[in-house]
C-alpha positions in Angstrom: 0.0 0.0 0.0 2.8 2.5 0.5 4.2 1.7 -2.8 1.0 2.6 -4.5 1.0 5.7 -2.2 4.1 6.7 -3.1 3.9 5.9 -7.0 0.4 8.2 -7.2 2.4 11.0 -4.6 5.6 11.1 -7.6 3.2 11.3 -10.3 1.6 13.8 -8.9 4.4 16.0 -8.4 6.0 15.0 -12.0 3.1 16.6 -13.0 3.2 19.6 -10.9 6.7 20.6 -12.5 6.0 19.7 -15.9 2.7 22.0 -15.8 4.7 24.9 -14.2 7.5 24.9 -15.9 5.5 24.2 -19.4 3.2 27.2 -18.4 6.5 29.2 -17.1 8.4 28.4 -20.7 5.2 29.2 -22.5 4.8 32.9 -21.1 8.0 33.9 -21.4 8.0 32.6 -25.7 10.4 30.2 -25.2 8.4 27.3 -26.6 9.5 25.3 -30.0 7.2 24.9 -32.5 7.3 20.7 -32.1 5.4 21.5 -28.5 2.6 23.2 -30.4 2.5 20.2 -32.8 2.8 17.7 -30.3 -0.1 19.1 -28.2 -2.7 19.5 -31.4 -1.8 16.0 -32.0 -3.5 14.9 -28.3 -6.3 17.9 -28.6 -4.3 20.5 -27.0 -5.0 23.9 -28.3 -2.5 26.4 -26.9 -3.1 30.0 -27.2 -0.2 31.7 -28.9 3.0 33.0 -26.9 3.7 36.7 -26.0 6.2 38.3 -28.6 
């Protein structure tokens, strides 16, 4: 039980950072255009970065 625990707990947290950091690298234009691609391709639409 504390292996599920602690399998759901880092998931969670990978999660976390790849959100915040995605949303961090997004704001500041720093994006490639493979991550726009790449999230169309799994119904993603993501607004267009700042200039």
């Amino acid at each position: 039980m504390q292996l599920i625990t602690y399998l759901i707990g880092t998931a969670v947290s990978l999660g976390t950072s790849v959100a915040f950091w995605g949303t961090a690298a997004h704001s500041m234009g720093m994006l490639p255009p493979e991550a726009f691609i790449a999230a169309e391709n799994i119904g993603i639409t993501l607004p267009p970065m700042p200039r």
